[in-house]
DRENDO-1510 file (C-alpha; in Angstrom, 1 decimal, always signed):
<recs>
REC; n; res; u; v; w
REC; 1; UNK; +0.0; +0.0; +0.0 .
REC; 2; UNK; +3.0; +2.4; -0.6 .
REC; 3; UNK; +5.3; +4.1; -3.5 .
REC; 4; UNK; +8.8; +2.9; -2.9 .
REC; 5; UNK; +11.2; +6.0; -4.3 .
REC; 6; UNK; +13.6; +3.3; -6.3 .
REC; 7; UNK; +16.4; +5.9; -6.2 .
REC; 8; UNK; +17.5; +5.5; -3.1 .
REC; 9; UNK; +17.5; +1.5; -3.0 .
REC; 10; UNK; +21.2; +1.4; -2.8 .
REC; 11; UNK; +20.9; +3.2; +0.5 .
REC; 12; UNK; +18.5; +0.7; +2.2 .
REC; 13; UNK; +21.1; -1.6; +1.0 .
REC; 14; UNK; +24.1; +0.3; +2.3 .
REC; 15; UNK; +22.2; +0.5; +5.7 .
REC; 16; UNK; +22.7; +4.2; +5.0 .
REC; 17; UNK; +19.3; +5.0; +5.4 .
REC; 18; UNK; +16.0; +2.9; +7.3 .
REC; 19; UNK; +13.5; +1.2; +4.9 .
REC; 20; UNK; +11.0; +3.2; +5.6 .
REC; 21; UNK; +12.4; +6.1; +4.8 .
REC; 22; UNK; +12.2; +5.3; +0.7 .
REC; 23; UNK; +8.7; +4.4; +1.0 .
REC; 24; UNK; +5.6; +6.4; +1.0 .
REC; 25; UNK; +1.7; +5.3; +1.8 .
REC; 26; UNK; -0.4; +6.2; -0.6 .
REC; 27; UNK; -3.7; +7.1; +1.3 .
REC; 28; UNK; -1.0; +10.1; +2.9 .
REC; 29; UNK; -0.5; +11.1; -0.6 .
REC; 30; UNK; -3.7; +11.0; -1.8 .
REC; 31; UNK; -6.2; +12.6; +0.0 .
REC; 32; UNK; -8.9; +12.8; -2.6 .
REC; 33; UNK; -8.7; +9.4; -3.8 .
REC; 34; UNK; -9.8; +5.6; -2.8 .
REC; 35; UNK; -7.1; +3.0; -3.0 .
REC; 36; UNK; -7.4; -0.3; -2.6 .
REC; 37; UNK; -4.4; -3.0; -2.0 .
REC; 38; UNK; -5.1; -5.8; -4.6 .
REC; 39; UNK; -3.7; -7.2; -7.2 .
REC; 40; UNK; -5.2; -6.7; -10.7 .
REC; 41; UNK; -5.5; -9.8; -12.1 .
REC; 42; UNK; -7.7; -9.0; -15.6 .
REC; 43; UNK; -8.6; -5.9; -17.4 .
REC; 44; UNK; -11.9; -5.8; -19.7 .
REC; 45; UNK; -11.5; -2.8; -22.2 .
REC; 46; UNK; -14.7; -4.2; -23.8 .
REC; 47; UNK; -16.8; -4.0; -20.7 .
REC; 48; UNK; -14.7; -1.1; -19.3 .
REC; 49; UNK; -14.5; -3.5; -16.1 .
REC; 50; UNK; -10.8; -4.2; -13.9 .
REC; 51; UNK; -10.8; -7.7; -12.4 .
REC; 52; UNK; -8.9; -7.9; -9.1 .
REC; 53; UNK; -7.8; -10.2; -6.0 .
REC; 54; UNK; -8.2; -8.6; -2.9 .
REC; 55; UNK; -10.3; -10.2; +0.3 .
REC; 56; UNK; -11.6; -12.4; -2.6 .
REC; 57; UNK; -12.1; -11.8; -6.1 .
REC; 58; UNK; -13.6; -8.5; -6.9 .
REC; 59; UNK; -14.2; -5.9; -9.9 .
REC; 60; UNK; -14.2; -2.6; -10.5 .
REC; 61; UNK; -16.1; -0.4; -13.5 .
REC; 62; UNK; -13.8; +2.7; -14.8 .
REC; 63; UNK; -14.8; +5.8; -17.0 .
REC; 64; UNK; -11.1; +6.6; -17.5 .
REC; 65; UNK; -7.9; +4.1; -16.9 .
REC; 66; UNK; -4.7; +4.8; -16.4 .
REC; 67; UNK; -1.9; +2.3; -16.7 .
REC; 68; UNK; +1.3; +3.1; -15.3 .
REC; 69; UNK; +2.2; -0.5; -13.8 .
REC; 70; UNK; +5.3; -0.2; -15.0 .
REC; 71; UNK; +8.2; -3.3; -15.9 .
REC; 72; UNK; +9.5; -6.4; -13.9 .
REC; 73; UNK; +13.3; -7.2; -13.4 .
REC; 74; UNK; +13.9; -10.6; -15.9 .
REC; 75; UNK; +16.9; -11.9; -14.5 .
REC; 76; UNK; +16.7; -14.4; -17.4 .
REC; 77; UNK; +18.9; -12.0; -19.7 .
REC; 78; UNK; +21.7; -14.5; -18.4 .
REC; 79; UNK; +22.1; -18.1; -18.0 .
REC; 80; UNK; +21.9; -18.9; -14.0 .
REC; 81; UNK; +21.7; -15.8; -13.0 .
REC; 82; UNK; +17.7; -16.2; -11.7 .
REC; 83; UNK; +18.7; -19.0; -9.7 .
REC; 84; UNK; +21.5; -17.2; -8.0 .
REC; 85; UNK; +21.5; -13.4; -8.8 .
REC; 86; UNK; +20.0; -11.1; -6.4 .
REC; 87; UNK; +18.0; -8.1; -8.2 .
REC; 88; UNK; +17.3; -4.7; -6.8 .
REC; 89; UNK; +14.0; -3.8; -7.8 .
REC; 90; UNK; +11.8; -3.7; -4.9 .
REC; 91; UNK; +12.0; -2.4; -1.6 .
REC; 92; UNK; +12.1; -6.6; -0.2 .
REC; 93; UNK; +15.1; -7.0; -3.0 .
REC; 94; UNK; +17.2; -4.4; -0.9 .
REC; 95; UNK; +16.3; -5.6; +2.4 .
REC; 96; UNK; +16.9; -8.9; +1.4 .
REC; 97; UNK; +20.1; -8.1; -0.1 .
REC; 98; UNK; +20.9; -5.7; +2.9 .
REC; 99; UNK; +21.1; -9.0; +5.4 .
REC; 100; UNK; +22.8; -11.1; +2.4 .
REC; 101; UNK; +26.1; -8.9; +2.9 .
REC; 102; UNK; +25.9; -8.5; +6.5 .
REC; 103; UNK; +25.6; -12.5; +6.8 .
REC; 104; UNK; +28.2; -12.6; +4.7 .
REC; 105; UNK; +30.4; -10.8; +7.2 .
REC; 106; UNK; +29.3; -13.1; +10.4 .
REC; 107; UNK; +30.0; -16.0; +8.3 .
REC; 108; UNK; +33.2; -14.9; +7.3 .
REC; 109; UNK; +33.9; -14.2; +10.6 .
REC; 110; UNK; +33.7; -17.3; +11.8 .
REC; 111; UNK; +35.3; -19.2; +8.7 .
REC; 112; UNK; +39.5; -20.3; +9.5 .
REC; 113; UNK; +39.7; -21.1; +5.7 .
REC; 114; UNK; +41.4; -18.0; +4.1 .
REC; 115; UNK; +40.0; -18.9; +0.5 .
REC; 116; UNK; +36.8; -19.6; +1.4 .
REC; 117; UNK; +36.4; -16.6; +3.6 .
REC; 118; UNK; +37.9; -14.3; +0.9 .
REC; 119; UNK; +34.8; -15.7; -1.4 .
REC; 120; UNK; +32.5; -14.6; +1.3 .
REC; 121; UNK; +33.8; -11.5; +0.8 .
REC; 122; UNK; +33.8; -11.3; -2.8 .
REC; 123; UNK; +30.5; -9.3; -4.3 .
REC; 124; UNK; +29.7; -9.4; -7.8 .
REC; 125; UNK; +27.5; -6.0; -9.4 .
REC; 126; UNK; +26.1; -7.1; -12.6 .
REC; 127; UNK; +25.9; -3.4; -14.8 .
REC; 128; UNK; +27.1; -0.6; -14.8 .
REC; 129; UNK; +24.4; +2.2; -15.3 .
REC; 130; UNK; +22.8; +4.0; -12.5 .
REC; 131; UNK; +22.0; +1.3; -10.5 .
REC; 132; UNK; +25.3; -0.8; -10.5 .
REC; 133; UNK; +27.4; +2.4; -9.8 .
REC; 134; UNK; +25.5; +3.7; -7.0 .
REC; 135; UNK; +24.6; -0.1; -5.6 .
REC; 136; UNK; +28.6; -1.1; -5.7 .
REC; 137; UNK; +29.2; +2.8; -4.0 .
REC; 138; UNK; +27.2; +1.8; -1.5 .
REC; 139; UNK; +28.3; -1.6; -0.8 .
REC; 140; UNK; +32.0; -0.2; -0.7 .
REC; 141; UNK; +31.5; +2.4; +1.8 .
REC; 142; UNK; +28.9; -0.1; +4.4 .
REC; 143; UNK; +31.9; -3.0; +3.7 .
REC; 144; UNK; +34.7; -0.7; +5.0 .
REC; 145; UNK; +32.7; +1.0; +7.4 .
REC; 146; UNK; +31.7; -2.3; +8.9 .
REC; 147; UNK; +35.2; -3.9; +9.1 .
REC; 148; UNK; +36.6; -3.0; +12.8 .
REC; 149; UNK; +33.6; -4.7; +14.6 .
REC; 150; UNK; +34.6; -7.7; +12.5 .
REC; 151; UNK; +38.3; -8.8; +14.1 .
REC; 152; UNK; +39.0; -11.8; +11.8 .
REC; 153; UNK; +38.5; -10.1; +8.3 .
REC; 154; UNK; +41.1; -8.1; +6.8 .
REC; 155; UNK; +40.7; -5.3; +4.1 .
REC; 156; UNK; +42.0; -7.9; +1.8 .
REC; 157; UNK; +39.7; -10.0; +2.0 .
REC; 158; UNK; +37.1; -7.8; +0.6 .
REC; 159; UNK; +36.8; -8.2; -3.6 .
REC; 160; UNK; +33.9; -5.8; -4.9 .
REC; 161; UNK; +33.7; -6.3; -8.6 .
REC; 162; UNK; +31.6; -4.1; -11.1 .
REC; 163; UNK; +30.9; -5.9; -14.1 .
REC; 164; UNK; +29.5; -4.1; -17.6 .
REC; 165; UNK; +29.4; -4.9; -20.8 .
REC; 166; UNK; +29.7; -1.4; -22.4 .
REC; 167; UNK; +32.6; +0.4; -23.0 .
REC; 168; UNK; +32.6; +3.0; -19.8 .
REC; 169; UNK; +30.3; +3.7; -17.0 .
REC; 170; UNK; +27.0; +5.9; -16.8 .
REC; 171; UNK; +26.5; +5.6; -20.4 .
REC; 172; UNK; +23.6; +8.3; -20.1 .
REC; 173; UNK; +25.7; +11.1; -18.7 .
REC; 174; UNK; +28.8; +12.7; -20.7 .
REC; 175; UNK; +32.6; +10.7; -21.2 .
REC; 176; UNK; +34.2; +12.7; -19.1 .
REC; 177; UNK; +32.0; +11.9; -16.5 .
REC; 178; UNK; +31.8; +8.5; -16.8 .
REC; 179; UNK; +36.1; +8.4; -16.7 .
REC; 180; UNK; +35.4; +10.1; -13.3 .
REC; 181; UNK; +33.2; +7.6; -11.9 .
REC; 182; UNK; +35.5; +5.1; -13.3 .
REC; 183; UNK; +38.6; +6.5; -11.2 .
REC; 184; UNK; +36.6; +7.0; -7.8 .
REC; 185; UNK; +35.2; +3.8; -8.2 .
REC; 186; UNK; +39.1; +2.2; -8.9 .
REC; 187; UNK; +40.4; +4.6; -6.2 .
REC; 188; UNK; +37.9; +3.1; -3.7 .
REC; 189; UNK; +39.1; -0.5; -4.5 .
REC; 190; UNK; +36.4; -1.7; -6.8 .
REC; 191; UNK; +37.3; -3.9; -9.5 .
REC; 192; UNK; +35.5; -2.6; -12.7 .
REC; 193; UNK; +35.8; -4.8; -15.8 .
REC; 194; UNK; +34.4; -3.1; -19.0 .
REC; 195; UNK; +33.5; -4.6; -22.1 .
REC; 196; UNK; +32.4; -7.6; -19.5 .
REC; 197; UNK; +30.1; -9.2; -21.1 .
REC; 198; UNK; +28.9; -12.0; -18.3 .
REC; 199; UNK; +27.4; -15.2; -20.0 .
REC; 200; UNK; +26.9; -17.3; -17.1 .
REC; 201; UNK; +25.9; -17.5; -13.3 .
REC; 202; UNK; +27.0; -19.8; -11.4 .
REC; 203; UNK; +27.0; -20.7; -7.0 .
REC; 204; UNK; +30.5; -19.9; -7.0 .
REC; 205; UNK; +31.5; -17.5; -10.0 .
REC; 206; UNK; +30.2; -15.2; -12.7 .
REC; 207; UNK; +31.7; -16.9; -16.3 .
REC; 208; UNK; +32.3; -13.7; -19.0 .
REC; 209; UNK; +32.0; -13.8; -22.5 .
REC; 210; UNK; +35.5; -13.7; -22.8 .
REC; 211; UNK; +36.5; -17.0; -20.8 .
REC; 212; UNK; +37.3; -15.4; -17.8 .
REC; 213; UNK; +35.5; -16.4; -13.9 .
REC; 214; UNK; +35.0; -13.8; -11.5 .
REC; 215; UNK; +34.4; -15.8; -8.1 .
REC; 216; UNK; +32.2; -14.2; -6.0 .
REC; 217; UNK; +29.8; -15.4; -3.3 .
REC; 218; UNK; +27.1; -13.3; -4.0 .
REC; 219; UNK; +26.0; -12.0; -7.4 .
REC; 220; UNK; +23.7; -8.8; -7.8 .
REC; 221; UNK; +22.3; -7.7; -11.0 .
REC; 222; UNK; +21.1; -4.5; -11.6 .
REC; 223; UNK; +20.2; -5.3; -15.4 .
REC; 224; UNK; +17.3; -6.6; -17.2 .
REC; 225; UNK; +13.4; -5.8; -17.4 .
REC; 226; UNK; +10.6; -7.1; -19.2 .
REC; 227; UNK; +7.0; -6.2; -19.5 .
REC; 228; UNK; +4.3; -6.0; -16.7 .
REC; 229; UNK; +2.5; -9.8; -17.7 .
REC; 230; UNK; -0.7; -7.4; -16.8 .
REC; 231; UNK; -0.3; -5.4; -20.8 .
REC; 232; UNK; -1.2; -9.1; -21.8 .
REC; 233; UNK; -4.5; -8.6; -21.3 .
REC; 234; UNK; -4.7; -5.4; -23.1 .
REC; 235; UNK; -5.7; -5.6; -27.1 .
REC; 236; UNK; -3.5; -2.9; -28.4 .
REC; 237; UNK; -0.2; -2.4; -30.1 .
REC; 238; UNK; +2.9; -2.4; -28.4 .
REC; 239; UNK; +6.3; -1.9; -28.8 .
REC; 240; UNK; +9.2; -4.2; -26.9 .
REC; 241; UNK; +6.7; -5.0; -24.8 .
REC; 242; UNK; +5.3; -1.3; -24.1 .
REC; 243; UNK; +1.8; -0.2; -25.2 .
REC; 244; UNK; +2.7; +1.9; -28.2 .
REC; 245; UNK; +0.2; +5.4; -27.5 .
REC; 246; UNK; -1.1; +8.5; -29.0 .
REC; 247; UNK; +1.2; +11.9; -28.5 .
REC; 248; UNK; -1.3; +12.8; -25.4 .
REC; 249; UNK; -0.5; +9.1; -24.4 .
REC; 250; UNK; -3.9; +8.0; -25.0 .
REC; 251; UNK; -4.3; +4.4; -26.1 .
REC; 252; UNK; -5.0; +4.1; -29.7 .
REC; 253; UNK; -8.7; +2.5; -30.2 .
REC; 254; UNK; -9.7; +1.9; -26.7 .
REC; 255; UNK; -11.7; +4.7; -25.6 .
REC; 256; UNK; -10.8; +6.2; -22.3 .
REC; 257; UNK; -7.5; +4.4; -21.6 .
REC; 258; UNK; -4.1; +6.0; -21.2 .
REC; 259; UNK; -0.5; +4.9; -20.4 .
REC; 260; UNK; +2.3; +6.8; -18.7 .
REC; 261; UNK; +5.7; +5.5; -17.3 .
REC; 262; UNK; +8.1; +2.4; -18.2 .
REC; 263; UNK; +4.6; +0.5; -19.3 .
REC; 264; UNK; +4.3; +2.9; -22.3 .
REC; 265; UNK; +6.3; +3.9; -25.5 .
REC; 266; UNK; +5.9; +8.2; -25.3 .
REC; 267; UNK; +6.5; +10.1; -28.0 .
REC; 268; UNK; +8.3; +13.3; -26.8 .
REC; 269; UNK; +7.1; +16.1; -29.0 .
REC; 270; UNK; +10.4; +17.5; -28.3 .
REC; 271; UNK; +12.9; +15.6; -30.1 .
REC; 272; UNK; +10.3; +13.2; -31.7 .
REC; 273; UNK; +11.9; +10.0; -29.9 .
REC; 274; UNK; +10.3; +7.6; -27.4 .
REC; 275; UNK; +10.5; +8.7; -23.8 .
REC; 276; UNK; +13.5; +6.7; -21.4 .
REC; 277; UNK; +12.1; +4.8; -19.0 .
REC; 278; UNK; +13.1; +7.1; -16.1 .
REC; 279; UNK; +11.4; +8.4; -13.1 .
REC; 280; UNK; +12.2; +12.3; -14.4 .
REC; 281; UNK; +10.1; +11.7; -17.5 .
REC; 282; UNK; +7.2; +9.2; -15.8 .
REC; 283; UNK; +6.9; +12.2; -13.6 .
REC; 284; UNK; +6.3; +14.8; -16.4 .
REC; 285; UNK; +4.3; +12.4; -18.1 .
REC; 286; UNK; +1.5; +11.9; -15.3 .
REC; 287; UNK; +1.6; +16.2; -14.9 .
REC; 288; UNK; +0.8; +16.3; -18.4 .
REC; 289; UNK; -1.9; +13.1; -18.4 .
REC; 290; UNK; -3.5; +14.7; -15.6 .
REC; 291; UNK; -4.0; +17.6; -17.5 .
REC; 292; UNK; -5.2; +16.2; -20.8 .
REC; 293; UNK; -7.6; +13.8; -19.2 .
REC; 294; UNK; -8.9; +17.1; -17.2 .
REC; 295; UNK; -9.1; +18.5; -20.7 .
REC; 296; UNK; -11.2; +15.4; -22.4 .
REC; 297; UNK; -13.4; +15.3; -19.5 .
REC; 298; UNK; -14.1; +19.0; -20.6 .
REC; 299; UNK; -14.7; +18.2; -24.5 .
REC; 300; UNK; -11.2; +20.4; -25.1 .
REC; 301; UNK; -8.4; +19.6; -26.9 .
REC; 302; UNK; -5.5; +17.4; -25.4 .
REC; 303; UNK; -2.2; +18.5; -25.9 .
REC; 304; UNK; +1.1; +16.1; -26.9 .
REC; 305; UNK; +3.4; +15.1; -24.8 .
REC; 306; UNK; +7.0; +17.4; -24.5 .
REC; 307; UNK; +9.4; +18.0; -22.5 .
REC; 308; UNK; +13.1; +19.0; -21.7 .
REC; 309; UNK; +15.4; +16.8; -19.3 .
REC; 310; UNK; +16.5; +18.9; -16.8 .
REC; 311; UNK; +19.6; +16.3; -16.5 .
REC; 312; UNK; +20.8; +13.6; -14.4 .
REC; 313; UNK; +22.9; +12.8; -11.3 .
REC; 314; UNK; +24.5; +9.5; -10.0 .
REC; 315; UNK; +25.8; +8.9; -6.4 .
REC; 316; UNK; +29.6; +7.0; -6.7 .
REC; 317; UNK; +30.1; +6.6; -2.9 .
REC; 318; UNK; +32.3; +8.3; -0.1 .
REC; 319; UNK; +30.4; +11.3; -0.3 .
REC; 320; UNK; +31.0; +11.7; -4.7 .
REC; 321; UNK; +29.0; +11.7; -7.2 .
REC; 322; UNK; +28.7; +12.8; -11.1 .
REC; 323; UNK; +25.8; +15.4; -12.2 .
REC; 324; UNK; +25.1; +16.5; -15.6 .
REC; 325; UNK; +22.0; +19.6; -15.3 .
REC; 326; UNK; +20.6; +22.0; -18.0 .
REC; 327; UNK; +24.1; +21.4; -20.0 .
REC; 328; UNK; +26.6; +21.3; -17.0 .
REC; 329; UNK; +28.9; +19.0; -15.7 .
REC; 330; UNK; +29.4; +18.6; -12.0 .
REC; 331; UNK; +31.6; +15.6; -10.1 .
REC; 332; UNK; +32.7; +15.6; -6.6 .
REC; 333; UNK; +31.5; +16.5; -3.4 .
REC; 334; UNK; +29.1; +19.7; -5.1 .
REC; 335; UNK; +27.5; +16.7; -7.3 .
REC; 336; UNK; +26.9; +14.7; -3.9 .
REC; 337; UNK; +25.3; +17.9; -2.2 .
REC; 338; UNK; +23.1; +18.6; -5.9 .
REC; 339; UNK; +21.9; +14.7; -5.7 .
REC; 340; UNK; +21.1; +14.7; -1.7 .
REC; 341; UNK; +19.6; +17.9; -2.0 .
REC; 342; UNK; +17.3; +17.2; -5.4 .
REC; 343; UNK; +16.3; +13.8; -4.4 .
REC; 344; UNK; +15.3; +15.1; -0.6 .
REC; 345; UNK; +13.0; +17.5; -2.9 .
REC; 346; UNK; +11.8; +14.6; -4.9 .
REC; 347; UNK; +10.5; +12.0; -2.2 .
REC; 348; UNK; +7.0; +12.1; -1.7 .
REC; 349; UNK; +5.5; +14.0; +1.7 .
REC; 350; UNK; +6.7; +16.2; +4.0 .
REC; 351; UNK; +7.2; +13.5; +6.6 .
REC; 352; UNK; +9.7; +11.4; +4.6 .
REC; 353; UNK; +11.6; +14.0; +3.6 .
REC; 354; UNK; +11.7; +15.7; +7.5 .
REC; 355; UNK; +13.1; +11.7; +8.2 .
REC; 356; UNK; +15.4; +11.5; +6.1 .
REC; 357; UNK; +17.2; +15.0; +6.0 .
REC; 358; UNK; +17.5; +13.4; +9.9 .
REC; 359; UNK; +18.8; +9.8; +9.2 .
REC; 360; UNK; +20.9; +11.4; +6.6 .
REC; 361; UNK; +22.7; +13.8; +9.0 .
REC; 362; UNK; +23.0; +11.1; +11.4 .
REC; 363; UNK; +24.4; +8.8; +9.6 .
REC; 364; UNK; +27.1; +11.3; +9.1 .
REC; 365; UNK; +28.3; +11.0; +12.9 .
REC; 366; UNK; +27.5; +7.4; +13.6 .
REC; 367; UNK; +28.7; +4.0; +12.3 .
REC; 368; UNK; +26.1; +1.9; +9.6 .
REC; 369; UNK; +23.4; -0.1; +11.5 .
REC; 370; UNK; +25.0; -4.0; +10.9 .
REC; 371; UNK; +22.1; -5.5; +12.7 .
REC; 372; UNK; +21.1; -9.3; +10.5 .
REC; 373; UNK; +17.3; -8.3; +10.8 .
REC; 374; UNK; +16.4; -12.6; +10.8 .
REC; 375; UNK; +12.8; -11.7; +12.4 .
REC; 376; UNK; +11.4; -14.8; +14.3 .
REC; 377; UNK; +7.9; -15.4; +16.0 .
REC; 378; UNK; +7.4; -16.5; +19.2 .
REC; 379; UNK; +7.0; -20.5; +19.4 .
REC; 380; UNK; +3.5; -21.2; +20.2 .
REC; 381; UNK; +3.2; -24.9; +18.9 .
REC; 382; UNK; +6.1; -27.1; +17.4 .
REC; 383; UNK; +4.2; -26.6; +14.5 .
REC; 384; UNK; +4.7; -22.7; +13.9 .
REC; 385; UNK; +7.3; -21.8; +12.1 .
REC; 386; UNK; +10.1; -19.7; +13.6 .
REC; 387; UNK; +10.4; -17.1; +10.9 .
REC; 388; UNK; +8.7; -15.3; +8.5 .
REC; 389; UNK; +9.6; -16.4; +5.0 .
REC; 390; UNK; +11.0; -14.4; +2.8 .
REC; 391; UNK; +9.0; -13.6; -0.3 .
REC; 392; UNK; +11.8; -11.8; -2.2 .
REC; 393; UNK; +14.2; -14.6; -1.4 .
REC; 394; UNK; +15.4; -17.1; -3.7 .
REC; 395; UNK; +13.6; -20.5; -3.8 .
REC; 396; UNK; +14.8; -22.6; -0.4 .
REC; 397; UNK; +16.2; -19.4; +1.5 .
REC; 398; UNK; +14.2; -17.2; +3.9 .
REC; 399; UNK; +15.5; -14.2; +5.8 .
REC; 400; UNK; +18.3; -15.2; +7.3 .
REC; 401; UNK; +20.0; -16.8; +4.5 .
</recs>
């Protein structure tokens, strides 16, 4: 029943921040609305009916729909890598990934084997876009960070390794920029491989398209999406997957249905090419739909979709990061202050922001939170089970895997 503000992800994985502080409820959003928790399992353009599980099966009529369900992670863009890989999508992927590494440390801490505890200690980032960069800047700083409460494990135990198979980082943002994350990220001790074309997962390594292994005990990917299965039930023309829509992102033929976001192939009017699938245009997007569907509602004309980016910024870790706004480049410690600041503008309510401009500050004094949060029940019968399963984790693990 909440919007999780994907951005910040990496933090909850970093233990830079608390979960809740990336999440927002929606009936504190949206006070002038009716929102229900299910999931919608059907929708009849025909009838003009949505079919949904909630307390039961249930349905609801529309006059307008909007669709804006956005894509799923497919981890099968690489053989083996569903069965191991750990993808950061949702709020329970970072979580679930957030106790991954800091089990990791408490088994390497008990483990006399050098080797095997250096492959504890080895982490894997699969891409090398937004995601990867700021996931393997996080995992740095929490890693090395975390160290002196964990006697046994040296610095050189610890492999991070940044895996991408194009030819330099942060393709969307400038060259120059993308050589800088590339040296902070080195500087830091992460082992960046580009043109790294990974081919194959396995338990114990990562196999590249050139014949080389990268042994790692735990594998993240940050790459891969496919289409929401719900655009299945929707009889319209789509592009890769994406409902292919008028230039006021209208659905072509089915009367009062639209389509914004990462579910939808946008036209900008302003360069006459289809929209990125970023939260900076989904949000311009859904000003502008609001708007036009105002405007139908009305009998006046719609207008097409157009906008300008304003830019982009990417966090690189230790306080760095790379910013490219209205035609400037910015790196460094300005670029970390531009994405704090802009991102504390961008999260939804005033309560999460006042929360995190706190946890923020006070994560600037005080040492990451490395508590393994394994929650148990109480043991009522032999028959209840100790702990709540994990829904986000792979098949056979729960929480404290």
């Amino acid at each position: 029943n909440f919007i999780t503000f994907n951005p910040l992800l990496p933090e909850v994985v970093g233990a830079s921040i608390m979960p809740s502080h990336v999440i927002a409820p929606h009936r504190q959003m949206l006070h002038c609305s009716h929102a229900c928790m299910a999931q919608v399992s059907e929708i009849d353009t025909a009838e003009r009916v949505v079919h949904y599980l909630g307390e039961g099966p249930g349905t609801l009529r529309y006059d307008q729909l909007v669709l804006a369900c956005g894509t799923n992670a497919n981890l099968d863009v690489v053989k083996g890598m569903a069965q191991v890989a750990l993808p950061l999508k949702t709020l329970g992927d970072a979580l679930f990934l957030r106790n991954r590494i800091i089990a990791r440390l408490e088994q390497a801490e008990l483990q006399p084997d050098p080797e095997h505890r250096r492959w504890l200690m080895s982490f894997i980032v699969v891409g090398g876009g937004f995601s990867g960069v700021e996931t393997a800047g996080e995992l740095v700083d929490f890693l090395y960070a975390s160290l002196k409460y964990y006697k046994r494990i040296n610095r050189e135990d610890l492999r991070i390794s940044l895996l991408h198979s194009g030819d330099r980082l942060l393709q969307e943002l400038s060259p120059s920029l993308g050589r800088f994350t590339l040296r902070k990220m080195m500087k830091r001790g992460v082992d960046v491989r580009l043109n790294a074309r990974a081919v194959r997962v396995t338990d114990r390594d990562v196999h590249l398209e050139s014949g080389e292994l990268i042994s790692g005990g735990t594998v993240i990917c940050t790459i891969g999406t496919q289409p929401n299965a719900l655009l299945d039930s929707i009889p319209a023309m789509k592009s890769r997957g994406r409902l292919v829509v008028n230039p006021d992102m209208s659905v072509p033929d089915l009367e009062g249905v639209w389509a914004v976001g990462d579910c939808a192939a946008v036209i900008n009017e302003a360069d006459r090419k289809v929209c990125p699938p970023t939260a900076q245009f989904a949000e311009a997007q859904a000003r502008q739909l609001a708007a036009n569907i105002i405007s139908h509602l009305a009998s006046r004309p719609t207008r097409p979709f157009q906008f300008r980016p304003k830019g982009q910024l990417s966090s690189v870790g230790h306080n760095k990061a790379v910013a490219e706004v209205l035609g400037f480049k910015v790196s460094g410690f300005i670029a970390w202050l531009m994405w704090r600041g802009l991102y504390l503008l961008r999260i939804p309510t005033f309560a999460r922001k006042t929360r995190l401009f706190l946890e923020w500050n006070w994560a600037m004094f005080f040492p990451p939170d490395i508590s393994h949060l394994g929650y148990r029940r109480t043991q009522r019968r032999s028959t209840l089970p100790q702990t709540v399963p994990d829904t986000h984790a792979p098949a056979g693990q729960d929480a404290r895997s």
